[in-house]
N, C-alpha and C positions, 0 to 999 in steps of 0.2 A: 543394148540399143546404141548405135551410133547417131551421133548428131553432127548437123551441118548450121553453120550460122551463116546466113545472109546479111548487110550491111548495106543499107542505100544510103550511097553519097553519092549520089548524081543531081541534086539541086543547085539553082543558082546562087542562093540566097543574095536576090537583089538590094533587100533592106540592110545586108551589111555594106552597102557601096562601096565594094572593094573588087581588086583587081583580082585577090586572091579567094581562092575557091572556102565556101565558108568550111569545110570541116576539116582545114588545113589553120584556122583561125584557132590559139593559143590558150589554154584552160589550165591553169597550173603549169604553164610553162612547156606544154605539151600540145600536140593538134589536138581538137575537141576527136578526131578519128581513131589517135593514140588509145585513149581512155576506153571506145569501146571496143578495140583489138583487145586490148587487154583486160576487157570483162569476157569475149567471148572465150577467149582462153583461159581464164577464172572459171568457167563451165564446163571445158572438157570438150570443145567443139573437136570431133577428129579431120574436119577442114571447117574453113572459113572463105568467104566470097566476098568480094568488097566489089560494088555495083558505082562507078562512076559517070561522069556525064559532063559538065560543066568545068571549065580548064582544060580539058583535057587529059593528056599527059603528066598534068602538076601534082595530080594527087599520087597518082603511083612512085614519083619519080621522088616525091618528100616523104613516102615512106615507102622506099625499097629494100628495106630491110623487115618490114612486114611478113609473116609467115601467112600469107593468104593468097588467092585467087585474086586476080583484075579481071573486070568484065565492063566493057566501055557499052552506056546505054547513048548511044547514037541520036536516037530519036527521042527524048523525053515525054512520054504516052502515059504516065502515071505511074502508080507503085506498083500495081498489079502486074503491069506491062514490065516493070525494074524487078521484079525476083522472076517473072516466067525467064529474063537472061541471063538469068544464077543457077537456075533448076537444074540446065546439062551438065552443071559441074560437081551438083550433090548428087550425081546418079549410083555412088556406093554408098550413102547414109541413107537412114529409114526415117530421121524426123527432122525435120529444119525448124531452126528459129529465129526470125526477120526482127532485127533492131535496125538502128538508126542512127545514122554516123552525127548529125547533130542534135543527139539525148548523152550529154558525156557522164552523165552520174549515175546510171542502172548500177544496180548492188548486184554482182552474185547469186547471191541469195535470194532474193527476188525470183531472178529467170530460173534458178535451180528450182522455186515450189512450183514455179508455173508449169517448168516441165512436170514436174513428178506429177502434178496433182490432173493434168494431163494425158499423162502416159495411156489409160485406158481407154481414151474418147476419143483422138485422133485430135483433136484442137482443142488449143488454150490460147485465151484474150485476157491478156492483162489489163484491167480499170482502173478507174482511179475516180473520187466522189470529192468532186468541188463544192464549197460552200457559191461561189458562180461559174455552173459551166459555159457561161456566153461563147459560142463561138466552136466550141468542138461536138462532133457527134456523140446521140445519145444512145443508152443501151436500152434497147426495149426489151422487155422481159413479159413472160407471160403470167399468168394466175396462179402456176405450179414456181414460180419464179426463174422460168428457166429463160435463156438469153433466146431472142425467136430473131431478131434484127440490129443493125446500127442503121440508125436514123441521123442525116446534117441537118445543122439545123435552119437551112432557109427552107428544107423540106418540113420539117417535123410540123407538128399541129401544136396547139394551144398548152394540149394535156400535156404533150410530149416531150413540151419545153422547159417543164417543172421539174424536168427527171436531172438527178446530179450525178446519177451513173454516167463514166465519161469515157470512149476508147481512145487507147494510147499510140494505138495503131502495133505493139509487138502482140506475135502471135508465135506459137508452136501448133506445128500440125504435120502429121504423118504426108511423107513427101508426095507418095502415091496419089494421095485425094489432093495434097494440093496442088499437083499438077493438071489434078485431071478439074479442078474445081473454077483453077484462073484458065483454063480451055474454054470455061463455060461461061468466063468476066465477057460484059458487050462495052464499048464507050457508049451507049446511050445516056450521056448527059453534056449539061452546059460545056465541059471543060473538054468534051470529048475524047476523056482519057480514062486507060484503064486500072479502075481501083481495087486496092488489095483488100479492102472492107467488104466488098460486095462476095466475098469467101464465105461468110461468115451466115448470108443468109440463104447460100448454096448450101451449107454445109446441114443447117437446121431442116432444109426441106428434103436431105437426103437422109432426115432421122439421126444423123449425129450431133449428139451433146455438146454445145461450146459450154468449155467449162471455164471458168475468170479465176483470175488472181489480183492483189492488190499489192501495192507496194508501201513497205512501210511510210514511207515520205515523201510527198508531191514531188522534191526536187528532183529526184530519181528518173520521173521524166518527161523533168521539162526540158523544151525543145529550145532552140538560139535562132531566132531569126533577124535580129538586130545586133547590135553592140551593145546597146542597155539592158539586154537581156542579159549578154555574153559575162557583162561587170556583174549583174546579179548576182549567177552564181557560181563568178567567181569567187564573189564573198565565201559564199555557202561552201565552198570545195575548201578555201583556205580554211575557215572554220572546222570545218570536219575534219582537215589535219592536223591543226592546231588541239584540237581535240582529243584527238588517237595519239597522238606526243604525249601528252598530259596522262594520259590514264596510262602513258608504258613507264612513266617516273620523270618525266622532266617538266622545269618549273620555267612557264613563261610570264615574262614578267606582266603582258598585254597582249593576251591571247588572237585579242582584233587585228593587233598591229605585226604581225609576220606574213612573208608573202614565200611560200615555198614553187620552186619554178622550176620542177622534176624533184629527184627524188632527196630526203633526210631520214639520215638514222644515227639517232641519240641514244646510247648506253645511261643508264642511272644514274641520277640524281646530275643531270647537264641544267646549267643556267640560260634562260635564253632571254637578253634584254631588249628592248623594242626596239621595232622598224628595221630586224631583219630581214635581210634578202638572200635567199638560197637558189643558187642556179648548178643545173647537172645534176652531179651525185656528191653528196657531201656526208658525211660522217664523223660524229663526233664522238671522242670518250667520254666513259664516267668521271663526272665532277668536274670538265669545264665547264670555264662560263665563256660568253659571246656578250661583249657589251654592245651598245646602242648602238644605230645604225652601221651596221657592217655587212661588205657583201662576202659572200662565199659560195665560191665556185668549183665544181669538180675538184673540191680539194678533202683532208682529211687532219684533224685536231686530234691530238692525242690525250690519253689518260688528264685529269688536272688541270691541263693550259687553259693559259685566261688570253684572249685576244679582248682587246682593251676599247675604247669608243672609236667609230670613222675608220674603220681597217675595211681593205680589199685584200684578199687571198685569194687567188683561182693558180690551179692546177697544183699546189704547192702541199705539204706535208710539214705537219706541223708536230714535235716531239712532246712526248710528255711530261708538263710542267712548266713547258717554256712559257716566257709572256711576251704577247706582240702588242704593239702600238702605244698609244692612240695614233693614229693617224699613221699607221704602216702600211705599205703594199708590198705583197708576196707575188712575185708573178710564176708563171710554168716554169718544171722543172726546179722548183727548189726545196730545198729537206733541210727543216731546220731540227738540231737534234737539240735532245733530253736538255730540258733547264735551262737553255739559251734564252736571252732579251735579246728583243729585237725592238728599237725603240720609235720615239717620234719622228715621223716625217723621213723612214729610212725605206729606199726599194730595194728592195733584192730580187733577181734575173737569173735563174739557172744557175743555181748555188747551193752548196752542200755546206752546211754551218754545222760542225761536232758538236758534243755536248760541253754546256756549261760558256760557251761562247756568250759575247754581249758585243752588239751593234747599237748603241740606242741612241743617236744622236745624227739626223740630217745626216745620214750615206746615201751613198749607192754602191750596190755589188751585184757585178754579172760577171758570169762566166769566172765562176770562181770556185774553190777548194780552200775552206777553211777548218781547220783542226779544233782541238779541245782545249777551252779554259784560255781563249784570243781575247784582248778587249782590241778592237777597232771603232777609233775616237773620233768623237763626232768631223764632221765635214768630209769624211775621208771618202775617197771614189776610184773603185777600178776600172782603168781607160782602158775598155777590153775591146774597145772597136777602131779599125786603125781608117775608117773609109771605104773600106774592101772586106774585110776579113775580123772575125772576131779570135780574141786568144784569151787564155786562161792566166789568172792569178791565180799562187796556192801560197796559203798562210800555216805553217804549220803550229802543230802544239804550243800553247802558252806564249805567243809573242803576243807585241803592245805595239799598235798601231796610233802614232801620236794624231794630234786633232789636224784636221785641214793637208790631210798627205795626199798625193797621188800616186797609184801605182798604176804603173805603165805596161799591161801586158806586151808579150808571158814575163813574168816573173814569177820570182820565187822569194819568200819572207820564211828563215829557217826558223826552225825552233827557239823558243826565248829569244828571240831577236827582238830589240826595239827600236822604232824607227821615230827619229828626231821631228817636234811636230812640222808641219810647213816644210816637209818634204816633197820631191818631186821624186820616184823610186823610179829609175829606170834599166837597173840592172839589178842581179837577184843579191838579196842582204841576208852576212852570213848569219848561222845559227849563235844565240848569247852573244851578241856583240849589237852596241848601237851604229845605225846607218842614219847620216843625215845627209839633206844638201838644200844648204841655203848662201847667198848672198850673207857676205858678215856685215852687220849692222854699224852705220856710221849715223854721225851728227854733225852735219853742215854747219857754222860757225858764221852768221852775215847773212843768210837766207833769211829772205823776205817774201811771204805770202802774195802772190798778183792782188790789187785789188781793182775793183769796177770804176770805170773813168765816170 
């Protein structure tokens, strides 16, 4: 059996009052559209359709790296009217299954029983049973309990209204009936538009079975039509990550308090202390820890390393064992190697620190080439930028960088070289030999202090 997924994002979502189209609106740090790309692919879809409308071109064009069909709904005529513009592109799969670009937490598994459980009826409606349906349509069923109608409920009747069966509006069904079934959808109603529910009781008066599924958890799919919805569950998303961390071996210190914002992957027994922020792809080894509020970005933490309270690191490589911060920032392009400190209040810029180095005191380093087993003493900073152009600094093996130096790219610091503090380095200093340059200290004899008239 081949399947095709349909995806309607062509709503406006007015209640989010935004400029931006809602299923381009952020769930984990990702479009709420991301998430169900990547359930329908979690199924085995052998195409996918993604049905737009509202924006325009914004949606295709923030996820043009999508493995799917565009199909611009022009007209906005209803849901029904939004997959008959999907139908011409699933004309080589046999069953389709219509989700919903803003329901971003569908499981897998879910839509995997709904199909199977499906597969011989031609259509499956997935339910779902509120303690109050207020407000969504009901599943009427008959005496043998089988599904005869969806009823809304400013139609339904008294009795009708009692019912907590509730459609979710996804459905799988053999593509042939359902193209020939929304042939037979009419807009005869208020909104006078064509709905994809009314399948449903085409489909029972043609003798076929709609058969239901449920989903383990409401939140599965609940829909976003505001921004108090979108916080909602976003909670629920970070928790359920928070969650799935925890049971593969890592210990968070406050489960509530992590905001994951794409993807994390922690190896065994990783520390994670509160009011983490994780952006892009981040990865960590076994047996770090991540102290208190720190962000981390598209970067990777090796085996051991401790990154300390108030650290930013994005795009940067961090070795294993090393310790960063408090208060460090790592920016792109740096590779801090095995057992280096990198201490407070120090940036480092597109720099390669060998093993067993230490920075840990108020620097800055860009654009720089540092060796093994360097101390570079606090205040020190390499001027890698001249106005125009950036250049390198290279520190080799085992030299000592006194406190408050400046190096003046390109330069060169040889080997065991040490460099006198309150230096100004402007030319390369040889290997095992001190370089300094200071003014020689004097003491004026008769000077007097200005004081205020």
């Amino acid at each position: 059996m081949t399947l095709g997924v349909v995806i309607l994002a062509a709503g406006k979502g007015t209640r989010m009052r935004s400029a931006v189209p809602k299923v381009l609106h952020p769930l984990g740090g990702r479009p709420l559209l991301r998430h169900v790309l990547d359930a329908a692919d979690a199924v085995g879809a052998a195409r996918v359709c993604v049905v737009y409308g509202h924006g325009g071109g914004l949606v295709p064009q923030a996820l043009a790296d999508a493995d799917c069909t565009w199909v611009e709904q022009a007209e906005r005529l209803g849901t029904g009217h939004a997959v008959q513009q999907a139908l011409p592109v699933m004309a080589d799969v046999e069953r389709v299954l219509v989700l919903y670009g803003d329901v971003p937490l569908i499981e897998p598994e879910t839509l995997n029983r709904l199909i199977a459980d499906s597969g011989e009826t031609g259509l499956g409606l997935l339910t779902m049973t509120l303690p109050d349906p207020s407000g969504y349509g009901r599943i009427v069923r008959d005496g043998s309990d089988r599904v005869v109608r969806i009823v809304e409920q400013k139609d339904a009747s008294d009795q009708e209204r009692t019912i907590t069966e509730v459609n979710t509006g996804i459905i799988a069904a053999d593509r042939h009936r359902l193209a020939h079934w929304l042939g037979r959808v009419d807009n005869d109603n208020v909104q006078r538009e064509y709905y994809l529910t009314d399948v449903i009781g085409l489909a029972v008066a043609d003798g076929i079975e709609v058969v239901t599924a449920q989903p383990e958890r409401l939140e599965e799919v609940a829909g976003i039509n505001d921004r108090v919805q979108l916080a909602a569950l976003e909670r629920i998303h970070q928790r359920r990550m928070a969650d799935c961390l925890m049971r593969r071996g890592t210990t968070l210190m406050d489960p509530a308090r992590i905001d994951i914002r794409g993807r994390l992957e922690c190896e065994r027994d990783v520390v994670l202390d509160i009011n983490l922020i994780c952006e892009g792809d981040v990865r960590i080894g076994a047996g770090a820890r991540i102290g208190p509020n720190c962000l981390l970005k598209d970067c990777e933490i090796g085996p051991g390393a401790e990154v300390l309270a108030n650290c930013v690191i994005e795009g940067a490589r961090v070795g294993a064992g090393a310790r960063i911060g408090p208060f460090a920032r790592l920016r792109p392009e740096t590779e801090i190697g095995r057992a280096c400190h990198i201490g407070n209040f120090v940036e480092i810029k597109k720099a390669q620190i060998a093993t067993a180095s230490k920075v840990n005191h108020l620097s800055y380093i860009g654009d720089a080439v540092i060796g093994s087993g360097v101390n570079v003493g606090a205040g020190t900073i390499t001027c890698n930028y001249d106005g125009a152009n950036k250049h390198q600094t290279v520190i080799d093996d085992g030299a000592f960088i006194g406190s408050n130096t400046a190096l003046v790219a390109p330069v060169t610091v040889g080997a065991d070289a040490t460099i006198g503090a309150g230096s100004v380095i402007t030319s390369d200093a040889q290997a095992q030999q001190l370089t300094l340059s200071r003014a020689r200290q004097v003491s004026i004899s008769g000077w007097q202090r200005p004081v205020k008239k």
